[in-house]
PDB file of N, CA, C and O in Angstrom:
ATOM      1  N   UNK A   1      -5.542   3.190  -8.911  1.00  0.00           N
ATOM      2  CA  UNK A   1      -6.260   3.556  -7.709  1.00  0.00           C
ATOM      3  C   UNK A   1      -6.918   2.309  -7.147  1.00  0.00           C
ATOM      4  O   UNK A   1      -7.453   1.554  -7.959  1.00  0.00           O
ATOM      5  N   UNK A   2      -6.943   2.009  -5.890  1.00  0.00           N
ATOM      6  CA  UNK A   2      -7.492   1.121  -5.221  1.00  0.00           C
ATOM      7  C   UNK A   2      -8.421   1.814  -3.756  1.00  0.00           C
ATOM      8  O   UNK A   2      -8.792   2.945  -3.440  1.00  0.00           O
ATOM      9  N   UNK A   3      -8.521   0.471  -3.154  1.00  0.00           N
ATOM     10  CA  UNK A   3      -8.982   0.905  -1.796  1.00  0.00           C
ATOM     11  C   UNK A   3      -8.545   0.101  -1.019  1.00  0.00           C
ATOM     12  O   UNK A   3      -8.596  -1.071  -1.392  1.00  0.00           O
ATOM     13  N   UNK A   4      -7.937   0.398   0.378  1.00  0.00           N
ATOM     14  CA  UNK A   4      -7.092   0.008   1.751  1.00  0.00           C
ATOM     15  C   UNK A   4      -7.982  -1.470   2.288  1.00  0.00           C
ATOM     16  O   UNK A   4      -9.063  -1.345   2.863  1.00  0.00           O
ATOM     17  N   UNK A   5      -7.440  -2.686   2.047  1.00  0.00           N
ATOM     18  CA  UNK A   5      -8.898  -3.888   2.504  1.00  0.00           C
ATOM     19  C   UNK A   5      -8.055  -4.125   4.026  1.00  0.00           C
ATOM     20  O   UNK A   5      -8.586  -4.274   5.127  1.00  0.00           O
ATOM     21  N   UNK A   6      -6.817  -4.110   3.761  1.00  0.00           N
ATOM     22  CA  UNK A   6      -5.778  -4.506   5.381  1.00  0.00           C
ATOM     23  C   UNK A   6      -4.615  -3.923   5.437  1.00  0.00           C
ATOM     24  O   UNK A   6      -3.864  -4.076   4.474  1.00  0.00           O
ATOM     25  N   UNK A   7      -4.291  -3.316   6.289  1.00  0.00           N
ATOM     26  CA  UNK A   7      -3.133  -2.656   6.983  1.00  0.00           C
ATOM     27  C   UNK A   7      -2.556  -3.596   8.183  1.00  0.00           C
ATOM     28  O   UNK A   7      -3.059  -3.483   9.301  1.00  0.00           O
ATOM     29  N   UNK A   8      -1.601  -4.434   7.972  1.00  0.00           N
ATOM     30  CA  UNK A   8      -0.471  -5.337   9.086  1.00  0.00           C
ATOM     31  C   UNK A   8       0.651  -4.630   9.248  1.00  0.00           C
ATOM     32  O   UNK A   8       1.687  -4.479   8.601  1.00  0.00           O
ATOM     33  N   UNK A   9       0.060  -4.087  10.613  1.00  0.00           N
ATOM     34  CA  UNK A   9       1.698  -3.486  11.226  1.00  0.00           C
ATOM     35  C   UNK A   9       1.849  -4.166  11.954  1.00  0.00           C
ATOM     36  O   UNK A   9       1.413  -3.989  13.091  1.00  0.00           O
ATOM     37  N   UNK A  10       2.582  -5.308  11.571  1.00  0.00           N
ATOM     38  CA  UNK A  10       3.683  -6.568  12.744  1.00  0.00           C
ATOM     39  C   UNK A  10       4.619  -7.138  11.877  1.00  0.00           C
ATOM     40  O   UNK A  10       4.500  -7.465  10.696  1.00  0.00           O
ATOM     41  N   UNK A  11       5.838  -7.228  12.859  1.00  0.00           N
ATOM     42  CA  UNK A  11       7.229  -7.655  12.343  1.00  0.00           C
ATOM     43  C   UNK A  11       6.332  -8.886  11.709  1.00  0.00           C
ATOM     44  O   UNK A  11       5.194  -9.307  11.919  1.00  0.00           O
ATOM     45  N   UNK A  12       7.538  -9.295  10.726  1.00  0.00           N
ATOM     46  CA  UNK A  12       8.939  -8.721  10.708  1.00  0.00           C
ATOM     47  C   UNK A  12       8.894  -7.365   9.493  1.00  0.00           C
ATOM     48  O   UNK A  12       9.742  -6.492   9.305  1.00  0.00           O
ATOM     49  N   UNK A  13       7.562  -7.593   8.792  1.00  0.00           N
ATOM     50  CA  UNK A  13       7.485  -6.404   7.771  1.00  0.00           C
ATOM     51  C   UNK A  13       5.597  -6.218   7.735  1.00  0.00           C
ATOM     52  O   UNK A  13       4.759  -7.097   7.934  1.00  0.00           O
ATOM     53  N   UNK A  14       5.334  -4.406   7.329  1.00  0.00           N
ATOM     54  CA  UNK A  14       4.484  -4.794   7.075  1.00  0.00           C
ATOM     55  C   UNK A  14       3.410  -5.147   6.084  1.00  0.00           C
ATOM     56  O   UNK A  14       4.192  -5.656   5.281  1.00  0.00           O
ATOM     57  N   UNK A  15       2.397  -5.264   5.579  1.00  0.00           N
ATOM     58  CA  UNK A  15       1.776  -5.396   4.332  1.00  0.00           C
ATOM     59  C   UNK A  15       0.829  -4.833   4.397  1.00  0.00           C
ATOM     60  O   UNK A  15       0.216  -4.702   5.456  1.00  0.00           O
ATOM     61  N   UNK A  16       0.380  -4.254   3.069  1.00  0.00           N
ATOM     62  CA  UNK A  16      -0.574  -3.388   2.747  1.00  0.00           C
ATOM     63  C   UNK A  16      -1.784  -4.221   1.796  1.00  0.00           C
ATOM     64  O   UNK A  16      -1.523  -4.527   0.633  1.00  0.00           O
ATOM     65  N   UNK A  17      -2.686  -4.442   2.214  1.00  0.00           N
ATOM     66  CA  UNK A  17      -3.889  -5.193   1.028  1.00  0.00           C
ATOM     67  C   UNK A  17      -4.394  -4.328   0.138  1.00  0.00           C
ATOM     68  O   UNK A  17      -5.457  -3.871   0.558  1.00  0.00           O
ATOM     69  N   UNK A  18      -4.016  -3.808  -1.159  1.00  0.00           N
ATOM     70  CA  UNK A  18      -5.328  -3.034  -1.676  1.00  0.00           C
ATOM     71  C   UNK A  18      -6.222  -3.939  -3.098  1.00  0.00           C
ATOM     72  O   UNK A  18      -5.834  -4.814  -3.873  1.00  0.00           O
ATOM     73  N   UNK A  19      -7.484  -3.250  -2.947  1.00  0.00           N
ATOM     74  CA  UNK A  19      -8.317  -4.020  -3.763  1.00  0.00           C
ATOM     75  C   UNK A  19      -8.700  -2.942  -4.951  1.00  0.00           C
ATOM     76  O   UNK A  19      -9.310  -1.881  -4.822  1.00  0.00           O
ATOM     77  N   UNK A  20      -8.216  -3.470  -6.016  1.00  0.00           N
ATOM     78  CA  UNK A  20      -8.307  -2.457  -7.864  1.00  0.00           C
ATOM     79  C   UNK A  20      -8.870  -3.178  -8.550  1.00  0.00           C
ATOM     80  O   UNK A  20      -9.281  -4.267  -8.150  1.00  0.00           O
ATOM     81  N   UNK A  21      -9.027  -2.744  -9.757  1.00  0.00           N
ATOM     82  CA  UNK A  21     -10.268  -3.433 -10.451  1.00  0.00           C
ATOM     83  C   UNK A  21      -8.718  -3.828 -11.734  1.00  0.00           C
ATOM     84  O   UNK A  21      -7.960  -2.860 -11.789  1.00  0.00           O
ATOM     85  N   UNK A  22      -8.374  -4.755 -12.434  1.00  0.00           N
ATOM     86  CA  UNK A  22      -7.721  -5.110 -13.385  1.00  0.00           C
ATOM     87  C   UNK A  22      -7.808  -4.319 -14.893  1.00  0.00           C
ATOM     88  O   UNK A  22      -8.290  -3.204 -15.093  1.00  0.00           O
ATOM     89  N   UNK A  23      -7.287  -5.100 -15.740  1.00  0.00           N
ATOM     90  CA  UNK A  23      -7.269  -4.378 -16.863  1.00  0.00           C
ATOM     91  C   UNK A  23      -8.838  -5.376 -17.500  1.00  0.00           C
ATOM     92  O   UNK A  23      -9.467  -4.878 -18.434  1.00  0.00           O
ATOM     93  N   UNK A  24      -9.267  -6.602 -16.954  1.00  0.00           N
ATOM     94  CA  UNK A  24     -10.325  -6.954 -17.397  1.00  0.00           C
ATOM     95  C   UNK A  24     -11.423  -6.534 -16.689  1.00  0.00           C
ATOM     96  O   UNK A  24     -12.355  -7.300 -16.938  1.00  0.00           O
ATOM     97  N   UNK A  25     -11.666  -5.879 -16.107  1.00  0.00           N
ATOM     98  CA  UNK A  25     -12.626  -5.488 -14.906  1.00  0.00           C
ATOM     99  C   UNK A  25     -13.145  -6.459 -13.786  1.00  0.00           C
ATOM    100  O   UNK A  25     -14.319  -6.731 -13.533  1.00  0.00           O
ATOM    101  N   UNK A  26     -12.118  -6.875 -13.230  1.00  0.00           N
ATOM    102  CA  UNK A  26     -12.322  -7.974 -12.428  1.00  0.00           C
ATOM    103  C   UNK A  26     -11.851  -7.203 -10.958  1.00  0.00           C
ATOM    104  O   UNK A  26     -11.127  -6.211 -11.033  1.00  0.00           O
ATOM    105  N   UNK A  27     -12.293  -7.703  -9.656  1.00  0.00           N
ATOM    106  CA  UNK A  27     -11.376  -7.009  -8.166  1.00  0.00           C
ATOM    107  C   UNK A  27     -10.618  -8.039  -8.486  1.00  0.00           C
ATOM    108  O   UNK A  27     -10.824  -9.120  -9.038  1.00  0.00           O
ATOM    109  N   UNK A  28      -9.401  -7.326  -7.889  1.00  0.00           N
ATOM    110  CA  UNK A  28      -8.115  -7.996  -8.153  1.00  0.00           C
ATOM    111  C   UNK A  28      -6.952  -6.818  -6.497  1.00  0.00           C
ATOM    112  O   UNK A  28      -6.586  -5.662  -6.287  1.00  0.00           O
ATOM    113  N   UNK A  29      -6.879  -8.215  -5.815  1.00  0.00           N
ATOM    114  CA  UNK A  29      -6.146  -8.335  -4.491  1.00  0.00           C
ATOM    115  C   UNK A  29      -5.142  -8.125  -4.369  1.00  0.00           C
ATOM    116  O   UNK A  29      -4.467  -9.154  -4.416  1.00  0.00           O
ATOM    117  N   UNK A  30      -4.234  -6.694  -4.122  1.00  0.00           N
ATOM    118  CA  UNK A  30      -2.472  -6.448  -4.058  1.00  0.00           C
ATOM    119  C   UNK A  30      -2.512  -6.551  -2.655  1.00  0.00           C
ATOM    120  O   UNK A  30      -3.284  -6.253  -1.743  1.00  0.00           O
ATOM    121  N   UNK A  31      -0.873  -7.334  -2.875  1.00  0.00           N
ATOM    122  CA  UNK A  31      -0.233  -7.246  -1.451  1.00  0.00           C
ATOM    123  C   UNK A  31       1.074  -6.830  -1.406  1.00  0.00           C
ATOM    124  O   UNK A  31       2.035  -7.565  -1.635  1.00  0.00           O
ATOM    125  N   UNK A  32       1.133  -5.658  -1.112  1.00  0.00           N
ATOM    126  CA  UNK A  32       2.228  -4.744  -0.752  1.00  0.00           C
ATOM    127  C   UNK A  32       3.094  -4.746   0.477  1.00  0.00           C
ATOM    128  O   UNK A  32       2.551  -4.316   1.494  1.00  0.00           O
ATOM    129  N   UNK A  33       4.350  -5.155   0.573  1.00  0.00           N
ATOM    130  CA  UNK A  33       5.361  -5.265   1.044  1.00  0.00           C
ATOM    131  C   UNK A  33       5.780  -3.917   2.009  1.00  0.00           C
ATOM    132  O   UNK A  33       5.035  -3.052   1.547  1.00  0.00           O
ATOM    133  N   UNK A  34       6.505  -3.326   3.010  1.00  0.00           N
ATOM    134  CA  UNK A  34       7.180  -2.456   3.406  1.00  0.00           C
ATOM    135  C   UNK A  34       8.106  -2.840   4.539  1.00  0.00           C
ATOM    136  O   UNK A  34       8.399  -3.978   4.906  1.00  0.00           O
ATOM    137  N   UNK A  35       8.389  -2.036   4.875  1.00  0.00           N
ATOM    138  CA  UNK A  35       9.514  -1.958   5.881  1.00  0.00           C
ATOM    139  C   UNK A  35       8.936  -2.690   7.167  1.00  0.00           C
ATOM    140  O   UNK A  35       7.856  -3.259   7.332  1.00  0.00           O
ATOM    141  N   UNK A  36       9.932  -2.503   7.961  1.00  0.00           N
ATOM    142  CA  UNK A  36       9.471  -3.425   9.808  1.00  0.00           C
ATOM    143  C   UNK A  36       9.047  -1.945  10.133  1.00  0.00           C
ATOM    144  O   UNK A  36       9.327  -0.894   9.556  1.00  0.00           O
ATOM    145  N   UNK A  37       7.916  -2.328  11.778  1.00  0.00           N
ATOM    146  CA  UNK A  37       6.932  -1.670  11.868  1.00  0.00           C
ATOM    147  C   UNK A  37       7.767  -0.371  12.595  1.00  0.00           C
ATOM    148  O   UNK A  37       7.632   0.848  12.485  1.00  0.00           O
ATOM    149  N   UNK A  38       8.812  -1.333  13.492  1.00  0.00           N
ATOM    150  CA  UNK A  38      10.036   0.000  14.149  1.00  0.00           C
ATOM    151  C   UNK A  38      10.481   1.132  13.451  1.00  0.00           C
ATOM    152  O   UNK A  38      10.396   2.295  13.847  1.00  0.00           O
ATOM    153  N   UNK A  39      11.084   0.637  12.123  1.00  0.00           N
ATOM    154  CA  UNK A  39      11.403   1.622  11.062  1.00  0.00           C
ATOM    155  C   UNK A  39      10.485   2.643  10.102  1.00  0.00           C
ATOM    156  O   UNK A  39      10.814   3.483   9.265  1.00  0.00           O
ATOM    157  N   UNK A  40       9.024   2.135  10.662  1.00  0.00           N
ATOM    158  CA  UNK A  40       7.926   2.587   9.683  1.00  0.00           C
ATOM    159  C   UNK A  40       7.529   3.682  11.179  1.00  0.00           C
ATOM    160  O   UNK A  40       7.411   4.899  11.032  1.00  0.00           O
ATOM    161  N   UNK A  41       7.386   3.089  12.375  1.00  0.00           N
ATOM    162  CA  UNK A  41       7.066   4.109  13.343  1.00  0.00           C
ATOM    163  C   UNK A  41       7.965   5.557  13.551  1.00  0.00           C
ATOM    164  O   UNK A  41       7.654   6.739  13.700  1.00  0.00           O
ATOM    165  N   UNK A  42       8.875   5.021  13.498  1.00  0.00           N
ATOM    166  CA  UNK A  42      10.024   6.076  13.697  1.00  0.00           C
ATOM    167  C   UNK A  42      10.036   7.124  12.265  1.00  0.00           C
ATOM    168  O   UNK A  42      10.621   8.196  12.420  1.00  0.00           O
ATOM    169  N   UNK A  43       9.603   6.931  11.308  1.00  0.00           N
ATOM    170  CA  UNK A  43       9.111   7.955  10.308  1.00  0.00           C
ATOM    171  C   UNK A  43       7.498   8.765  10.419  1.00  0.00           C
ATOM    172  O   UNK A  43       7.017   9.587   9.638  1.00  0.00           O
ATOM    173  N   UNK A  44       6.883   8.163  11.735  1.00  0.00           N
ATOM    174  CA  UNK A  44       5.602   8.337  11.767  1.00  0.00           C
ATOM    175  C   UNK A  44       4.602   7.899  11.147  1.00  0.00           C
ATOM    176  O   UNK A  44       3.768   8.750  10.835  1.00  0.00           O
ATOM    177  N   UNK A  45       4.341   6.516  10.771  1.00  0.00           N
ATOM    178  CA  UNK A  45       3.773   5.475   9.875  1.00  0.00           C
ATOM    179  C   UNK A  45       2.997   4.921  11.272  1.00  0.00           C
ATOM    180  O   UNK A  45       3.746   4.816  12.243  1.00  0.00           O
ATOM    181  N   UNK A  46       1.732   4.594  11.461  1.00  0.00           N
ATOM    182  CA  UNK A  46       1.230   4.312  12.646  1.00  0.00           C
ATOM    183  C   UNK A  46      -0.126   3.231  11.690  1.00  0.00           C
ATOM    184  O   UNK A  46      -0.445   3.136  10.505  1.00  0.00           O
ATOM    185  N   UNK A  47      -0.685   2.472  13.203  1.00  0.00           N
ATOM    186  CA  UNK A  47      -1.659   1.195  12.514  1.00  0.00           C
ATOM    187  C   UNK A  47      -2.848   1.957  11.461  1.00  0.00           C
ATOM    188  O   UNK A  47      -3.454   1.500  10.492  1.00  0.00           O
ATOM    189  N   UNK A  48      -2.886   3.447  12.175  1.00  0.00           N
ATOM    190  CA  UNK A  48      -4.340   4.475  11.452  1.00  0.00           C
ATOM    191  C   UNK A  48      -3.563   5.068  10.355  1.00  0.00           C
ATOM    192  O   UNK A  48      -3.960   6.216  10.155  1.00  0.00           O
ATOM    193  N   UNK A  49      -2.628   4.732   9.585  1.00  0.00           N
ATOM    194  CA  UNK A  49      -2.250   5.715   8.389  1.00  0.00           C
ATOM    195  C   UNK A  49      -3.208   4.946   7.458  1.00  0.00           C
ATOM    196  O   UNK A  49      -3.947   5.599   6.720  1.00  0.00           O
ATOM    197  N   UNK A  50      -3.241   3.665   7.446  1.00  0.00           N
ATOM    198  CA  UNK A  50      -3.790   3.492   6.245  1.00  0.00           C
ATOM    199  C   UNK A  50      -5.252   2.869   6.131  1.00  0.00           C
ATOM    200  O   UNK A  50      -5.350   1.835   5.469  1.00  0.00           O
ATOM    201  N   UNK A  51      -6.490   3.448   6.763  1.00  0.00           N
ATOM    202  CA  UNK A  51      -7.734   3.007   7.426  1.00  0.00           C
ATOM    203  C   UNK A  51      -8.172   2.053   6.186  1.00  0.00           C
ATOM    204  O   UNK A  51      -8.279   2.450   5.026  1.00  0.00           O
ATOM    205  N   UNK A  52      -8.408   0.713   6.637  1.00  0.00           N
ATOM    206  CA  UNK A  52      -9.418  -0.187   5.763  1.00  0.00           C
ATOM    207  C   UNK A  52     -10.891   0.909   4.758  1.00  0.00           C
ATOM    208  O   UNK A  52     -11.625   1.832   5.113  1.00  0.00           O
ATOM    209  N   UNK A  53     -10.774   0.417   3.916  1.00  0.00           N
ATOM    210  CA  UNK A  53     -12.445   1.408   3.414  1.00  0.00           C
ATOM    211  C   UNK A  53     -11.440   2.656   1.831  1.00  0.00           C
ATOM    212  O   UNK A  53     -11.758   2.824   0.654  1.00  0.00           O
ATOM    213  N   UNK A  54     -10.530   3.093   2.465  1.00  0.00           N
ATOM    214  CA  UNK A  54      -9.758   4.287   2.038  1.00  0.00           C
ATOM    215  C   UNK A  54      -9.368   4.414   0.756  1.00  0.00           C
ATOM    216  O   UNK A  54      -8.422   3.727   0.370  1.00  0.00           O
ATOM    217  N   UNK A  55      -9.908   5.156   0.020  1.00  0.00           N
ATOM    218  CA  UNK A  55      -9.351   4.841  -1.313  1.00  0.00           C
ATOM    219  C   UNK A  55      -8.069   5.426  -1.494  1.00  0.00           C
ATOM    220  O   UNK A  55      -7.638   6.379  -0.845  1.00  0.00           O
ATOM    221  N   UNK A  56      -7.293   4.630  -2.681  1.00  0.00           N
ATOM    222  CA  UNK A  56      -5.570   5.523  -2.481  1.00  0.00           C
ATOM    223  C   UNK A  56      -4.829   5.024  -3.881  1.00  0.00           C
ATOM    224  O   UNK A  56      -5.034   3.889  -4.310  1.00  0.00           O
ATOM    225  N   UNK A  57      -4.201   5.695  -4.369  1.00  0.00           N
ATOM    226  CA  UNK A  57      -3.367   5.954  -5.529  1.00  0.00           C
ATOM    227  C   UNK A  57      -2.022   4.977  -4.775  1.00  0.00           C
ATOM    228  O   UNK A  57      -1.765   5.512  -3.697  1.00  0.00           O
ATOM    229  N   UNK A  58      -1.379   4.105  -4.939  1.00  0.00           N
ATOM    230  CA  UNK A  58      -0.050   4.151  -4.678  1.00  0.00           C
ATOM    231  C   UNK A  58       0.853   3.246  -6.197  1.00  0.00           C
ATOM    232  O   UNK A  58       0.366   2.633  -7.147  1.00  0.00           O
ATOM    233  N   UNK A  59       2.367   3.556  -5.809  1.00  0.00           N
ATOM    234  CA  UNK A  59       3.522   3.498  -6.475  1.00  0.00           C
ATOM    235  C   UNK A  59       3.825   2.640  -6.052  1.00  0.00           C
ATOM    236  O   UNK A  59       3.846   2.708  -4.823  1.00  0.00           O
ATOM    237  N   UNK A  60       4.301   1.155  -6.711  1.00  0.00           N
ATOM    238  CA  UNK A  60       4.989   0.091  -6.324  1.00  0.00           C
ATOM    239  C   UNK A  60       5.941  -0.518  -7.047  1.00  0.00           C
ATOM    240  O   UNK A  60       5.816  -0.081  -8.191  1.00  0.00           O
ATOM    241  N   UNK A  61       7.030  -1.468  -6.994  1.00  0.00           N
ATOM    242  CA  UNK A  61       7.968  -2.163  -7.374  1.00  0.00           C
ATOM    243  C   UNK A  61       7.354  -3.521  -7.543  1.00  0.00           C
ATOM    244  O   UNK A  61       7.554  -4.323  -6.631  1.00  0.00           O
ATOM    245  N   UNK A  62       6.658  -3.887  -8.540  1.00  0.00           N
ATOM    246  CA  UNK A  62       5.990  -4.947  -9.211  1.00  0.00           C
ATOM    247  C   UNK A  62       6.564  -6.495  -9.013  1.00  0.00           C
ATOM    248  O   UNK A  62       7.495  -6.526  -9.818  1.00  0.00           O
ATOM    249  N   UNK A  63       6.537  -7.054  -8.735  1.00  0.00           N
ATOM    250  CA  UNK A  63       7.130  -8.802  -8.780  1.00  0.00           C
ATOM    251  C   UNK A  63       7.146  -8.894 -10.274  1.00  0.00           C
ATOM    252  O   UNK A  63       6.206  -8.596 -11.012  1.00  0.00           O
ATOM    253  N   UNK A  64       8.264  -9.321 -10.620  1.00  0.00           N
ATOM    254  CA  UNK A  64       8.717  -9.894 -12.044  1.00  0.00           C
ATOM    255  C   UNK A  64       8.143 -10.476 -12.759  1.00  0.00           C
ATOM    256  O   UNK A  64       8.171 -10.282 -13.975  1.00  0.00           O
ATOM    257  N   UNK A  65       7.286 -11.584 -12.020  1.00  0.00           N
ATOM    258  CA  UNK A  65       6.609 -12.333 -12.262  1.00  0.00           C
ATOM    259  C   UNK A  65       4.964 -12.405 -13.063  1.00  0.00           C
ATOM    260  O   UNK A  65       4.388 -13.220 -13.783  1.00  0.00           O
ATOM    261  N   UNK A  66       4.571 -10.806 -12.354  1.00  0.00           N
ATOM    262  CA  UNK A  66       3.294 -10.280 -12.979  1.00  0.00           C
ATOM    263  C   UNK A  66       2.333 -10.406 -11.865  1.00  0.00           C
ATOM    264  O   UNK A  66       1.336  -9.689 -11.785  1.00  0.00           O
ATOM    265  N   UNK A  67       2.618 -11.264 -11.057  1.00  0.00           N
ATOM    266  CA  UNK A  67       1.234 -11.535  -9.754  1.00  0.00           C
ATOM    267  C   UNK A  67       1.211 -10.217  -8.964  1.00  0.00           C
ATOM    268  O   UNK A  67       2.071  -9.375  -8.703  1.00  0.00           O
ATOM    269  N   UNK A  68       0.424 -10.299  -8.795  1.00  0.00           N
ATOM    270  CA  UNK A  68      -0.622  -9.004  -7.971  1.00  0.00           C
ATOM    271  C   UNK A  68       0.288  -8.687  -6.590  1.00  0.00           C
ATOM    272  O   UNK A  68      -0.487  -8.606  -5.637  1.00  0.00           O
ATOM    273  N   UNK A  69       1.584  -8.497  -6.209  1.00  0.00           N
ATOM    274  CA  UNK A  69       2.108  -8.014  -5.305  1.00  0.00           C
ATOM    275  C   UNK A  69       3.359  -7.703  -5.772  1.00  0.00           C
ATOM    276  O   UNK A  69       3.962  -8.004  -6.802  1.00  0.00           O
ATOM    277  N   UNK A  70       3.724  -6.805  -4.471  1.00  0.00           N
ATOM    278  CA  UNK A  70       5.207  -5.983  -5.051  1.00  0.00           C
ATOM    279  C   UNK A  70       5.871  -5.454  -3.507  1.00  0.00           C
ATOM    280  O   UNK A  70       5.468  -5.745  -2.380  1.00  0.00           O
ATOM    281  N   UNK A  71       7.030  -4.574  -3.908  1.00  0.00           N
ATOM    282  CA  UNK A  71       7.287  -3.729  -2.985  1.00  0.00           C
ATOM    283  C   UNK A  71       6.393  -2.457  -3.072  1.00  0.00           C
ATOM    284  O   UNK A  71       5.842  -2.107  -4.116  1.00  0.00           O
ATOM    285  N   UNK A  72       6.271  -1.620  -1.573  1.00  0.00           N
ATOM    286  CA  UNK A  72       5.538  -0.365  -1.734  1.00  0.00           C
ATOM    287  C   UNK A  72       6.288   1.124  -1.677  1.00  0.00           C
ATOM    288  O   UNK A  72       6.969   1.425  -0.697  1.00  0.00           O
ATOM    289  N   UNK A  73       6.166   1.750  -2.455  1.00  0.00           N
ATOM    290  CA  UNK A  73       6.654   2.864  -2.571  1.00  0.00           C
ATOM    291  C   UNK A  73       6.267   3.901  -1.818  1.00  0.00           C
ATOM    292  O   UNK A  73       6.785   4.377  -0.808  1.00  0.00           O
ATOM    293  N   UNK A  74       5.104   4.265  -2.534  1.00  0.00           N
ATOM    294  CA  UNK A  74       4.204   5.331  -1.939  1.00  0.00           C
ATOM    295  C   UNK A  74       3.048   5.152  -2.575  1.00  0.00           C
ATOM    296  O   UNK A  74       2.656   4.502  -3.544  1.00  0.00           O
ATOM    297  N   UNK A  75       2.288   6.397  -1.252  1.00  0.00           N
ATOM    298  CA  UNK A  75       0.828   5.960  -1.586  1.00  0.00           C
ATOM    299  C   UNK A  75       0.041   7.787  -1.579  1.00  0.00           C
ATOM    300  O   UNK A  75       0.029   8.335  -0.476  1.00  0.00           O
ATOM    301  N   UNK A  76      -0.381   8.356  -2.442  1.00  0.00           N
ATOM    302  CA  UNK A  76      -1.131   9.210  -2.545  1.00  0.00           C
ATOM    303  C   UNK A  76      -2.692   9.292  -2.599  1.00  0.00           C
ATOM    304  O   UNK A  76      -3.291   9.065  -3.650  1.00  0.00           O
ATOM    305  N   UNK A  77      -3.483   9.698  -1.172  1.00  0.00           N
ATOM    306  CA  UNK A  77      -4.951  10.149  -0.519  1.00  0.00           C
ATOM    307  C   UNK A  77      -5.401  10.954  -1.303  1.00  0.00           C
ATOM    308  O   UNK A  77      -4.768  11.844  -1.871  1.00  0.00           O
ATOM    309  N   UNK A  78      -6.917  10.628  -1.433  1.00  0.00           N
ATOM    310  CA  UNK A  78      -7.411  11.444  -1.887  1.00  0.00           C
ATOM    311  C   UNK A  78      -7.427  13.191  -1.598  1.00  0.00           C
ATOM    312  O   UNK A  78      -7.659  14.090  -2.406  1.00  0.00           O
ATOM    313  N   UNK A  79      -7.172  13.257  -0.491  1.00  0.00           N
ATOM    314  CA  UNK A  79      -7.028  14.828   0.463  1.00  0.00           C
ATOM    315  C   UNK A  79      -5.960  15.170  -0.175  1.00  0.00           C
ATOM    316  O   UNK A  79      -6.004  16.362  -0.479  1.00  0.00           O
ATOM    317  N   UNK A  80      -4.900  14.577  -0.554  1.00  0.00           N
ATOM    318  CA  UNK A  80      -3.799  15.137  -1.286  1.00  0.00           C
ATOM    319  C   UNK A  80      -2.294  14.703  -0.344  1.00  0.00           C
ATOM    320  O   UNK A  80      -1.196  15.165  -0.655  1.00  0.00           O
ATOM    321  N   UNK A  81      -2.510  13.703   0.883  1.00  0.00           N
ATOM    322  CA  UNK A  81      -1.553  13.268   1.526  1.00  0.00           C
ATOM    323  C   UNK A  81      -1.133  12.456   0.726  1.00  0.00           C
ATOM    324  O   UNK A  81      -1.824  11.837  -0.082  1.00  0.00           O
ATOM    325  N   UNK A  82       0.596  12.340   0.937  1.00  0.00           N
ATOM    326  CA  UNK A  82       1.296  11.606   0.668  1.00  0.00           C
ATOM    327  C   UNK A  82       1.789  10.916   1.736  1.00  0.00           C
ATOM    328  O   UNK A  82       1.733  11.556   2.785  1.00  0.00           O
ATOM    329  N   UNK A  83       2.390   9.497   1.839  1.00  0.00           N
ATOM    330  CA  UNK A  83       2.992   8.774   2.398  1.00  0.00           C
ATOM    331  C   UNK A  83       3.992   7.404   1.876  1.00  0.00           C
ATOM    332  O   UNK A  83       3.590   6.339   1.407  1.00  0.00           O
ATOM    333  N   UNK A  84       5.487   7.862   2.148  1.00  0.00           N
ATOM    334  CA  UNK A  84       6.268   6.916   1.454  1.00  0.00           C
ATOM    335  C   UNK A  84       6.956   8.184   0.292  1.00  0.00           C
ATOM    336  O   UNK A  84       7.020   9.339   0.711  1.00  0.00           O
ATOM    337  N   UNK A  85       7.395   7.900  -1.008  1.00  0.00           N
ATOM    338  CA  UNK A  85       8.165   8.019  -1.861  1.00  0.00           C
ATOM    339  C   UNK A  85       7.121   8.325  -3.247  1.00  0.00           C
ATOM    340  O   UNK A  85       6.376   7.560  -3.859  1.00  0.00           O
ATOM    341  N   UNK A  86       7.366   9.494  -3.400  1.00  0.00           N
ATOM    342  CA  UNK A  86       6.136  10.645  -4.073  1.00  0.00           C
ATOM    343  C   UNK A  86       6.393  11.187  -5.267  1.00  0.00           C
ATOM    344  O   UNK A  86       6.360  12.397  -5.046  1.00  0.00           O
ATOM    345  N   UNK A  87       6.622  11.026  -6.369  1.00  0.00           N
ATOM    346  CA  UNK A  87       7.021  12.767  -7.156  1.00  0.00           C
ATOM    347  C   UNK A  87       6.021  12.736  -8.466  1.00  0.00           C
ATOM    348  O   UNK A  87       6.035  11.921  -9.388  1.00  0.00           O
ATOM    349  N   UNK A  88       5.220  13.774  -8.290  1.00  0.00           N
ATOM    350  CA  UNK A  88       4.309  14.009  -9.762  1.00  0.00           C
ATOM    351  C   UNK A  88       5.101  14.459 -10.941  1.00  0.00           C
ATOM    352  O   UNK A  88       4.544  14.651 -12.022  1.00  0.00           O
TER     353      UNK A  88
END
């Protein structure tokens, strides 16, 4: 679980900032990868899906490497919205 620090919807892709606390208890800065903003609109993905402040559960495709960014999957709201690629 994290919380939403930046939402970039501009080509050529956009990125998601969230801020989680590590396995040492440190904030620790993800930057999440997605699609171009055309392909994210046209599913109904808009600049307000993902409000700065927001706390949120999401699913990602990790960098190999171990650093704090990845691809984004999905992201599950506290309200119980989903957005992106979901299954409990």
């Amino acid at each position: 679980m994290g919380t939403i620090k930046e939402f970039q919807f501009r080509n050529p892709h956009v990125w998601i900032q969230i801020l989680t606390t590590n396995s040492e208890g440190q904030e620790e800065e993800w930057s999440l990868e997605w699609g171009s903003p055309n392909q994210l609109g046209r599913r109904g993905i808009r600049p307000a899906t993902f409000p700065p402040g927001t706390e949120v559960t999401v699913r990602t495709r990790p960098m190999i490497n171990g650093s704090p960014a990845g691809a984004f999957v999905g992201a599950k709201f506290a309200n119980g919205t989903i957005v992106g690629l979901w299954e409990d």
